[in-house]
N, C-alpha and C positions, 0 to 999 in steps of 0.2 A: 457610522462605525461598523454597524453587523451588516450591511451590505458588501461590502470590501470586504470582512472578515469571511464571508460566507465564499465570493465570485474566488478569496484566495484558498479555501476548502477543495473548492472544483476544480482548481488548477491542481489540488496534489491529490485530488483522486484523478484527476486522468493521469496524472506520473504513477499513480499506484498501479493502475490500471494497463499501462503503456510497461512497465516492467515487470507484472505477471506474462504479458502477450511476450514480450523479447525474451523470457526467460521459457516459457511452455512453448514456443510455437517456433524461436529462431535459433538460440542457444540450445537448448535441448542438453541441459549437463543438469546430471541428477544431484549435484549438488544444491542446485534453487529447490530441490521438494522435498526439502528437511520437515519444511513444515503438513507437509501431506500426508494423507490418512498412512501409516503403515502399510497394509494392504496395498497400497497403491505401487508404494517406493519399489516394495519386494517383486512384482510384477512390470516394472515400466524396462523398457529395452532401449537402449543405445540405436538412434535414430541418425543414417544416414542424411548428409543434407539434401535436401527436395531440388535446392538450386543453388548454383555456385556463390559465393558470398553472403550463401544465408548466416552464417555466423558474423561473420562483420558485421550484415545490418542488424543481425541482434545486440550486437554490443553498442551499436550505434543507437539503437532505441532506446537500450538501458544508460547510456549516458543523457541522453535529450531524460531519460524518464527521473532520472535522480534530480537534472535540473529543477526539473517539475515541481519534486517533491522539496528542496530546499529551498528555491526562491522567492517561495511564495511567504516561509517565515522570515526571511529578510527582510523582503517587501513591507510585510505585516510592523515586523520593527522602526524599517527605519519611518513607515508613516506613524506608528503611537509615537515615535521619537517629535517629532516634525509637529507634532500635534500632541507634543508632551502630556503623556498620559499617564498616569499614577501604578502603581504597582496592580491592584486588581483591574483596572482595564484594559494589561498589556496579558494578564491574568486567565481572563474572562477572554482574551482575543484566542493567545495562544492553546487555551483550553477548547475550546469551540471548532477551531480547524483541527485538532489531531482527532475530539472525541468522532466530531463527523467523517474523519478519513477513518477513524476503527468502524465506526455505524456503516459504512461504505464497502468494507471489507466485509465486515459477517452479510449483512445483505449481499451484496451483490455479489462478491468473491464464494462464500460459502455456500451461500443459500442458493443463487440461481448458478452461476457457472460449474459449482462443484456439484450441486446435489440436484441440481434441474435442468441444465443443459448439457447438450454435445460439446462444449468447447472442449474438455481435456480430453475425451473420447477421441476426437477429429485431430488429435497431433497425439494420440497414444490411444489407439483403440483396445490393448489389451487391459484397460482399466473401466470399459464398459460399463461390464456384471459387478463393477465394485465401487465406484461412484453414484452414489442413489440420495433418494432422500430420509432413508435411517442411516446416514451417518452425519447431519447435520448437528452441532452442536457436540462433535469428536475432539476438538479443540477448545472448549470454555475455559480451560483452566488458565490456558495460555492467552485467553481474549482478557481475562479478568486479570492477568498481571500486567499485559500490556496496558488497561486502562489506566490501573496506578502508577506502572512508569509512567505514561504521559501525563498524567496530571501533575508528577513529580517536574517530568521534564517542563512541561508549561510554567509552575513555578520559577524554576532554574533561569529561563530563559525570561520571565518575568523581572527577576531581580537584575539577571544583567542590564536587561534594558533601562530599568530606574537607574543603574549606577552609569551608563551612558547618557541618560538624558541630564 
């Protein structure tokens, strides 16, 4: 069971991952960086596209990326269905893949591409001098509500599933 649960984790971090990239790197609409440091928003410039169709294939990546990120709880359900599984180990399933896509996002999202790599620099270099590593942890307030919705949501999504199996 935690093996599956885990292999369907890395499925919706790479759709996490795959729609921050279509979102900073092909789209380029300042609406995706609601959640971005201030500083950042106020500074970021309306970005000509680099090559023709570069918007299409971002919308295209952000659709493959959403798949990503839903399938994998489908997946996840219809096997504890299949393999009728009780309220805490559809629980414990659902809980386990969103807490690791949030662990996914502050690490990897926050911690290295915001606050230790060139990625958002290199498709917005006017946000250089302002993405570092003292603004890591600019966001908690909002890591720590998300983590309750999802455990909310895991619940939610837990009961449906007993009321389906």
């Amino acid at each position: 069971m935690m093996i599956f649960t885990i292999i369907l984790s890395i499925v919706m971090m790479v759709g996490l991952f795959l729609m921050l990239w279509s979102a900073v790197g092909f789209i380029q609409n300042k609406k995706f960086f609601t959640s971005a440091p201030k500083a950042g928003q106020e500074v970021i410039q309306p970005k000509e596209e680099r090559f023709r169709g570069q918007h299409v294939v971002g919308w295209l990546l952000m659709i493959l990326a959403l798949a990503l990120l839903v399938a994998p709880v489908i997946f996840g359900a219809y096997d504890g269905i299949q393999k009728e599984f009780e309220f805490c180990q559809f629980f414990i399933r659902f809980a386990v893949m969103l807490l690791l896509l949030k662990a996914f996002d502050i690490l990897f999202f926050d911690y290295y591409l915001l606050c230790r790599s060139d990625f958002f620099p290199h498709y917005y270099p006017e946000v250089k001098d302002i993405y570092g590593p003292e603004i890591f942890g600019y966001n908690w307030k909002s890591h720590l509500l998300q983590i309750v919705l999802m455990l909310l949501g895991a619940m939610l999504a837990a009961w449906i599933c007993t009321l389906i199996s």
